[in-house]
C-alpha positions in Angstrom: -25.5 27.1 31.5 -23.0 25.0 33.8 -25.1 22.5 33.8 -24.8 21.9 30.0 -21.2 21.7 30.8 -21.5 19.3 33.5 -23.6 17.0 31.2 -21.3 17.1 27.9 -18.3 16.5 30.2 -19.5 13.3 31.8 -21.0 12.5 28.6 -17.7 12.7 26.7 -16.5 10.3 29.5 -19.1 8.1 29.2 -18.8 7.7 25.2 -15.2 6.9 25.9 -15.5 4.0 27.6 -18.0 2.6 25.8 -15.8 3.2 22.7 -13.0 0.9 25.0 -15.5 -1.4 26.4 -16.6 -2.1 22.8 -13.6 -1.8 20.9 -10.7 -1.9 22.9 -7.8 1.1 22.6 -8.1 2.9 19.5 -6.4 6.0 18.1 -7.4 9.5 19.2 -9.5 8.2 22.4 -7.2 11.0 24.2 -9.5 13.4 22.9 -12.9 12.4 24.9 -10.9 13.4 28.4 -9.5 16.0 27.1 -13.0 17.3 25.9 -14.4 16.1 29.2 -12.2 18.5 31.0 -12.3 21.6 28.9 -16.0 21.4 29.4 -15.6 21.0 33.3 -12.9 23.5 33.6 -15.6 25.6 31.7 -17.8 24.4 34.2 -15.9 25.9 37.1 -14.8 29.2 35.9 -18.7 30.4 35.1 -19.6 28.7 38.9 -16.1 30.5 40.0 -17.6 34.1 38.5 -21.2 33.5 39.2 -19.6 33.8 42.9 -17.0 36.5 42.4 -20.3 38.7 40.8 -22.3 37.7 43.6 -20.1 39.0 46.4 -19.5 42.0 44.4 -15.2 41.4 43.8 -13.1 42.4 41.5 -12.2 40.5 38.6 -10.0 40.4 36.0 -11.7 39.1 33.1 -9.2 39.1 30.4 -8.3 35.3 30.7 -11.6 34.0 31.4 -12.5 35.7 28.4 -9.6 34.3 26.5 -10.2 30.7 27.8 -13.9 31.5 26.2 -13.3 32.6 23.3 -10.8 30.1 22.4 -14.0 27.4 23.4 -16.1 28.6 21.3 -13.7 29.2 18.3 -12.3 25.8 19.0 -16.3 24.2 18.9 -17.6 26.3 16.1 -14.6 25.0 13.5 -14.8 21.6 14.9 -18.8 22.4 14.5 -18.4 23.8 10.9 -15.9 21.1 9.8 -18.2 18.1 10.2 -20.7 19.9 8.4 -18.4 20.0 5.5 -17.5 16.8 5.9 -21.0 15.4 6.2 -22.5 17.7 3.4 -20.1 16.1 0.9 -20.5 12.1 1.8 -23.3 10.9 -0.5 -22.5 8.3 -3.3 -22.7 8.6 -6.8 -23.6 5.7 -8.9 -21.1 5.7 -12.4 -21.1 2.4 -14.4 -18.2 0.9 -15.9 -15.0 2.6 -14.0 -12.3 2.3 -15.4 -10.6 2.0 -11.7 -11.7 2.1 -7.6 -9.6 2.5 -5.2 -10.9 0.5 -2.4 -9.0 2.9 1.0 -7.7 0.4 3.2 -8.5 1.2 7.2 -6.8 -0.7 10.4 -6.7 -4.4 10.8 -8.1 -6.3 13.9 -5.5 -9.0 14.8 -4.5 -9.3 11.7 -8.0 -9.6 10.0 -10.4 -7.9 8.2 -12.2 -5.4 10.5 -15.6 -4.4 10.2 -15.4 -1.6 8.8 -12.7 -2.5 5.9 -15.3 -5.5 5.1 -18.0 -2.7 4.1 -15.6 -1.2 2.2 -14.6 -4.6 0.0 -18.4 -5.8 0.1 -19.3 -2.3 -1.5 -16.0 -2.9 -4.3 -17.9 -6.9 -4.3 -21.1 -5.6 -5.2 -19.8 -3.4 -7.9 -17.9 -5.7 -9.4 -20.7 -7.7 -9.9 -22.1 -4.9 -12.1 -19.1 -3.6 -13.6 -16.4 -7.3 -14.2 -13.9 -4.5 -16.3 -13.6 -2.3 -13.4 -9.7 -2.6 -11.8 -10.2 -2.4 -8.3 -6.9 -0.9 -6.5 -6.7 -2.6 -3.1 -4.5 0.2 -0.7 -2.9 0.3 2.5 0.2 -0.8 4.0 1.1 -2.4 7.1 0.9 -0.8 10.6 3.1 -1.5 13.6 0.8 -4.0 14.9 0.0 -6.3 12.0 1.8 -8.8 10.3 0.2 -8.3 7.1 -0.5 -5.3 5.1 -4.0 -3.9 4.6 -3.7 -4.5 0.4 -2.7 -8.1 1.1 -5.5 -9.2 3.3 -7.9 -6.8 1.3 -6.3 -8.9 -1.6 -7.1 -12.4 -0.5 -10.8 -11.5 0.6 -11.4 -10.1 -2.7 -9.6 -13.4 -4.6 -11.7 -15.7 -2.3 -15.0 -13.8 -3.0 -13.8 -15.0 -7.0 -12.9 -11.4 -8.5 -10.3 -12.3 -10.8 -6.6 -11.5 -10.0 -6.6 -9.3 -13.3 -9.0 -7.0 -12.0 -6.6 -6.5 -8.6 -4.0 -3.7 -8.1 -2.0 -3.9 -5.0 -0.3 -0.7 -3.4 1.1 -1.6 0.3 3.2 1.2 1.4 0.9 3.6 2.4 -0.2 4.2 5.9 -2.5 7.6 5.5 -5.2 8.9 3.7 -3.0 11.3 1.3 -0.4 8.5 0.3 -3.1 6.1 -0.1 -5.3 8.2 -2.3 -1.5 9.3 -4.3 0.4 6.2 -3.9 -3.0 4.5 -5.5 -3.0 7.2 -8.3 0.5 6.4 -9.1 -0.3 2.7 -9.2 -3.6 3.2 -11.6 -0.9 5.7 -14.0 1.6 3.0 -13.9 -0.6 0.2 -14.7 -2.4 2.8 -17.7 0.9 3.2 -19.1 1.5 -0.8 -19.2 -1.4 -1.2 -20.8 -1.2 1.7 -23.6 2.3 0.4 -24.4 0.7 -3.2 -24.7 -1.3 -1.4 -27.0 0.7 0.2 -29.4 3.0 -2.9 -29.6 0.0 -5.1 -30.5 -1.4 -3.1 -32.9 2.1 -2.6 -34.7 2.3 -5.8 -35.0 -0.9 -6.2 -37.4 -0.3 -6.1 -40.8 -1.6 -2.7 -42.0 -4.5 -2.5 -43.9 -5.6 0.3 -46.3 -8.4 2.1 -45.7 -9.9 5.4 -46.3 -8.9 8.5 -44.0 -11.9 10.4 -43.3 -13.6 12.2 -40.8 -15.6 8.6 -39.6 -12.5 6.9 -38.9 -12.5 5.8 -35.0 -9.9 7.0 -32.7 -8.9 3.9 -29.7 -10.7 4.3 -27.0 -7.9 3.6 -24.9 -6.4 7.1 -25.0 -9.8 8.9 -23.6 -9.6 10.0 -19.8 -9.6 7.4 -17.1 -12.9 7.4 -14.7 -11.5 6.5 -11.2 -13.8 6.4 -8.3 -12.9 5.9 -4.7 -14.7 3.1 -1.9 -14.3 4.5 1.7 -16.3 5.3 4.8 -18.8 8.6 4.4 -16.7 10.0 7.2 -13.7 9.7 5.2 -15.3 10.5 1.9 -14.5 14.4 1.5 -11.1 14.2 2.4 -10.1 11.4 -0.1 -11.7 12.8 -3.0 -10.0 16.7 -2.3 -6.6 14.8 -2.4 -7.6 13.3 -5.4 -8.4 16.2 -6.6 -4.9 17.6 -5.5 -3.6 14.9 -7.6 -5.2 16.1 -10.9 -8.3 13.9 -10.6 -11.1 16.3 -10.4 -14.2 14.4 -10.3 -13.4 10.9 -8.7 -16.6 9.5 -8.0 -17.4 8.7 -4.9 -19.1 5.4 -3.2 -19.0 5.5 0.4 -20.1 2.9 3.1 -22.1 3.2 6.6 -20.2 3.2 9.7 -20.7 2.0 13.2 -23.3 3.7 14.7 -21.2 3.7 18.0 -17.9 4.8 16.7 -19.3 7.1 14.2 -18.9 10.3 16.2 -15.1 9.4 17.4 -14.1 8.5 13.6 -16.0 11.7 12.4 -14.5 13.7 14.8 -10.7 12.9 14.0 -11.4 13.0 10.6 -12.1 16.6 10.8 -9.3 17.2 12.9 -7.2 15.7 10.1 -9.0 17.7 7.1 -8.5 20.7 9.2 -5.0 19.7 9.6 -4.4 18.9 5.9 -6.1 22.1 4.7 -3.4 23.8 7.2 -0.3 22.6 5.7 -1.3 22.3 2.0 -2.3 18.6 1.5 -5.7 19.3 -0.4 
């Protein structure tokens, strides 16, 4: 038993500094160590007892059972949560959206990082499909970057040819929650433009008389929108359950692969934030 301990702390240690090796500092690397030395401090207390037993003392086992129980409570949610997370990160394939938000992630020195370029490659290669689909480009600017994530998500997508008309841009978001609602607000706002464009161009066409019946054809325009949502499979769950906090339901959802390297550390804080968001009422 300690020696499973012994191996997932130095493995924890190990997968952190590849992670730094490979990508330099990134947020939430503070929790590798820390799982390194909960599982060595676990380590010690079962070697510490295995002793105490063997020379036949008296212990007091109410905080070693506390400090166990809390691990395994601790592993088990963080255990159950990735399951959730994972069980709910296929695709769906839905022609002619009416909108996708493409969720913007960090920059790299001010560029498109690999991960963000999966995203917009996914949004590329549905455009293809779908040329009336708006694509909402979201994410604002961090304290390292110069640029926001919408602009530089913007220029990729203008240099790949998508047409400006089929670009929204929302830049003042920074997490997962205001992208997903700052986005919504965006695609309402831009719904409402064009429904009013609507109604002003068709009151403006001389009337013509027709027959009321039961075959005349309601617009289209008023029907409800179909949105779906580009981010990585990690991320997935979480964006379409704010959605869904948001009064959309049943955004479809396209996700992209991750690196295989980072995909544990990015899974990992992801559930820590869906855990988090459950807690105070987000989704």
């Amino acid at each position: 038993m300690e020696l499973i301990f012994i191996a997932m702390g130095i493995a924890s240690l190990a997968y952190v500094a590849a992670i730094f090796v490979n990508y330099g500092l990134t947020t939430f690397m503070w929790f590798w160590p820390l799982f390194a030395f909960m599982n060595f401090l676990m380590f010690a207390l079962i070697r510490y007892l295995r002793v105490k037993h063997r020379d036949k003392k008296e212990i007091n086992l109410k905080p070693y059972i506390f400090y166990f129980t809390t691990y395994g409570i601790c592993v088990c949610t963080l255990l159950s949560v990735l399951a959730v997370i994972f069980s709910n990160s296929a695709s769906r394939v839905q022609n002619n959206l009416d909108y996708v938000i493409v969720v913007g992630t960090d920059l790299v020195d001010n560029k498109i990082s690999k991960s963000l370029k999966r995203r917009l490659d996914k949004a590329l290669e549905y455009a293809d499909e779908n040329p009336n689909t708006v694509f909402v480009l979201s994410g604002g600017r961090s304290d390292y970057d110069r640029s926001t994530e919408a602009t530089v998500m913007y220029q990729y997508m203008i240099r790949e040819g998508i047409p400006e008309k089929n670009l929204l841009l929302e830049f003042y978001s920074d997490s997962t929650q205001e992208k997903i609602g700052f986005s919504l607000r965006t695609i309402n706002q831009d719904h409402e433009q064009k429904l009013m464009a609507n109604r002003v161009r068709h009151s403006n066409v001389t009337p013509v008389k027709r027959n009321h019946s039961e075959d005349d054809i309601i617009n289209g325009v008023d029907r409800p929108l179909s949105i779906g949502i580009i981010t990585s499979e990690f991320n997935l769950f979480r964006a379409r359950e704010i959605a869904r906090r948001y009064g959309v339901p049943d955004a479809c959802p396209m996700a992209t692969k991750t690196d295989e390297l980072m995909l544990a550390h990015l899974a990992v804080r992801e559930a820590v934030a869906l855990f988090k968001d459950r807690l105070i009422g987000n989704i």
